[in-house]
N, C-alpha and C positions, 0 to 999 in steps of 0.2 A: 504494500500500500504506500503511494508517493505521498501524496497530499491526504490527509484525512477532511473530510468536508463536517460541519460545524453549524448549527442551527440554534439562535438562541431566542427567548422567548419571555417579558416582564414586562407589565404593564404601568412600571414605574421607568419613564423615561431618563433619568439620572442613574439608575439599574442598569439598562441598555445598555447605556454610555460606557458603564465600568463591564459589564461583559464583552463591547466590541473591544475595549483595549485591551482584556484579558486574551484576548484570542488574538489581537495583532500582534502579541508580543511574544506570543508561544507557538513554538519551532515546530515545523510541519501542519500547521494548519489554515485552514481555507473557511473563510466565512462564507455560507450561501443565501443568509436570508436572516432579518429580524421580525419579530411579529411580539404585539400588544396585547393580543386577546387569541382563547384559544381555537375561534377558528381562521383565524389568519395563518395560528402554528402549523396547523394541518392540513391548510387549502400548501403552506411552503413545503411539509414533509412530504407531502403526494409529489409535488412535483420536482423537489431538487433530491428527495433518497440520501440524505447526509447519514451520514455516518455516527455521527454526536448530536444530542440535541440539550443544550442547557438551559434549562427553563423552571421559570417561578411556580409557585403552585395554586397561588390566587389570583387568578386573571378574570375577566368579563368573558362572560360563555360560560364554554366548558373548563372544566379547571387542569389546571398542571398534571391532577393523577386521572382523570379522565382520558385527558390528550397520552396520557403515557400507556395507559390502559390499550386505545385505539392503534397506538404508533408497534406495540407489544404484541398484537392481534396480527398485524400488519406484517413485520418483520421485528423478531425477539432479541436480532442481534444487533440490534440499534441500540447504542450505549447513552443511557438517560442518565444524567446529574439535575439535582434538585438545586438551587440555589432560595431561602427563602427564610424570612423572620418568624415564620412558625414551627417552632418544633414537634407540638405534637402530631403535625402530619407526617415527620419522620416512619413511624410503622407503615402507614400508608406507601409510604416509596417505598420502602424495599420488598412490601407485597406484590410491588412491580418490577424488580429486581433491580433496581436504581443503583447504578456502581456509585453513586455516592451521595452526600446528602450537605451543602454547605449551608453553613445557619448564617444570615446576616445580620451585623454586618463583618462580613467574611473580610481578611488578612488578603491581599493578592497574591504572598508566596504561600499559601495552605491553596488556593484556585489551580494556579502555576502547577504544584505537586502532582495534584489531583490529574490534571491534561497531560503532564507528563507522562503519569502512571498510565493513563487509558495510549498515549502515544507505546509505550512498550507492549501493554498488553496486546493491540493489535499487529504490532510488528512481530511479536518472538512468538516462535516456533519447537524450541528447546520441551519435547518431550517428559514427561515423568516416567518412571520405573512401568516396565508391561505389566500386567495385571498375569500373575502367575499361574492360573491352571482353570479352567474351567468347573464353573460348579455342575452337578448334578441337576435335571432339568427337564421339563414334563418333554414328552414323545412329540415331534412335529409335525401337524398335517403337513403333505406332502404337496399341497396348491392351496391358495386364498382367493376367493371369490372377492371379486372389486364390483362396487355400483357405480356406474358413472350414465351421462348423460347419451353415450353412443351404446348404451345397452352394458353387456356382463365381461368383465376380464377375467383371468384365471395365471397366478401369478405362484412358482415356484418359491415357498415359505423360504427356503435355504441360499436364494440367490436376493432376498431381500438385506438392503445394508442401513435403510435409515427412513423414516417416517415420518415429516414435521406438517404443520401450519404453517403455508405458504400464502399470502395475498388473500388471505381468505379461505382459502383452499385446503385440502389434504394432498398432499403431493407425498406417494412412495418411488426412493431412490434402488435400483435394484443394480447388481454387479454388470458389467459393460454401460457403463452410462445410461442405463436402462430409465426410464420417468414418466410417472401412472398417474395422471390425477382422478382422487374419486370423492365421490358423494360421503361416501364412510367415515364420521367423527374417529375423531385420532382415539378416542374414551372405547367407543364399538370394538374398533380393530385391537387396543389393549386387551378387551376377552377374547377376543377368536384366537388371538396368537399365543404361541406356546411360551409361558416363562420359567424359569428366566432369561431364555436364549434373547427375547424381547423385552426391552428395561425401559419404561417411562422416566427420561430423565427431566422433562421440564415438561410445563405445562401444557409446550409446543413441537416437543422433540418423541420421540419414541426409535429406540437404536439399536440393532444387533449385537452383544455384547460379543461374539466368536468376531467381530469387525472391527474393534478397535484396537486401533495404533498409540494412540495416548490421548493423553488431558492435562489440561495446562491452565491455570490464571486467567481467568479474563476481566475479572469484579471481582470487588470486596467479597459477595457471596456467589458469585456464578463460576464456574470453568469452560471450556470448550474440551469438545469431544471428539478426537479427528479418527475419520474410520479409515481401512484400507479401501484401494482400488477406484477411492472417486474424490473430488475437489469434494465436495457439498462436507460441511461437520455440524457439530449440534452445540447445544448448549446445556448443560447442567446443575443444577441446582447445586449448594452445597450441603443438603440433607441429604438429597437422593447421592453425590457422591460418596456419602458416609455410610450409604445402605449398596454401594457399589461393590466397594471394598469390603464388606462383611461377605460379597456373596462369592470375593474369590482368598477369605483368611481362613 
């Protein structure tokens, strides 16, 4: 990633002001848009896809954990930082998995940190230890019936690599670049398929665990989750990593 691209969003125009200079001043990043209210944030994330989106949480509209809620539905691996003088909507953000949460009136070198941290997180690559031996794990049907709007799929269980919430969508990723969209809640396809070979790691991910390469840092409480054999990776909680690792100790 060259340029990471950067969306920020407070309805106090002197706020603004110190978020554009927070962003001009920190290395590798690209402003694409300011907004006031939260649908201006949103009519901007549809159309510029930034990467960061740093924004208040009381705005006119819909509010900051709203818009994060929507942008989360959206794409999960949109890195959200809260900036905002209320703390007890702290909970609120990280029920959205907000890499971070700055309380105002925030320090510029604790902002600075914070962009720093997420500039590393999406650049490095540096693996964690493989996951040691496979657990024990119900029997696999041998095909998965998909509904989709062109009538019935039928998809080899054992060639499937990764599951998520795409654009709204259910999108399954399967070995050769293989790519299914169906009608089928990622919650449905969690009972049909065999576990644990199949691990709901976020709210938006569901992953092969015989597929994974490693998992690495991405948030304070999220990881990424990179499988073999294809670019697409996932995201992870850090409870569900905690329940990962039990199922290969």
């Amino acid at each position: 990633m060259d340029t990471i691209r950067i969306l920020i969003a407070d309805d106090d125009p002197g706020m603004l002001l110190v978020m554009r200079k927070l962003v001009e001043r920190a290395e590798g990043y690209t402003l694409v848009g300011e907004a006031q209210d939260g649908k201006t944030l949103m009519e901007l994330y549809e159309r510029e896809s930034p990467d960061v989106v740093l924004l208040d949480v009381e705005m006119p509209g819909d509010s900051g954990i709203d818009c994060a809620r929507a942008i989360q539905d959206k794409n999960p691996k949109t890195v959200l930082v809260f900036a905002t003088a209320h703390e007890e909507y702290m909970k609120s953000a990280f029920e959205v998995y907000a890499f971070d949460y700055l309380v105002k009136p925030f320090r510029m070198e604790r902002a600075m940190q914070t962009l720093r941290l997420i500039r590393e997180r999406l650049r490095e690559s540096v693996p964690v230890q493989p996951l040691p031996r496979r657990p024990q794990e119900e029997a696999a049907p041998a095909r998965l019936m998909l509904k989709s709007r062109d009538g019935l799929s039928f998809l080899d269980v054992n060639a499937i690599l990764l599951i998520q919430r795409e654009d709204r969508q259910t999108v399954i990723y399967t070995q050769n670049e293989g790519r299914y969209v169906t009608s089928d809640g990622l919650s449905e396809l969690e009972q049909r398929l065999p576990k644990p070979m199949f691990f709901r790691t976020h709210k938006s991910y569901i992953v092969n665990i015989h597929q994974i390469e490693s998992v690495t840092p991405y948030g304070r409480w999220t990881y990424v989750v990179r499988l073999c054999g294809t670019r697409h990776d996932a995201l992870i909680t850090h409870e569900r990593f905690v329940e990962l690792e039990k199922l290969f100790s």
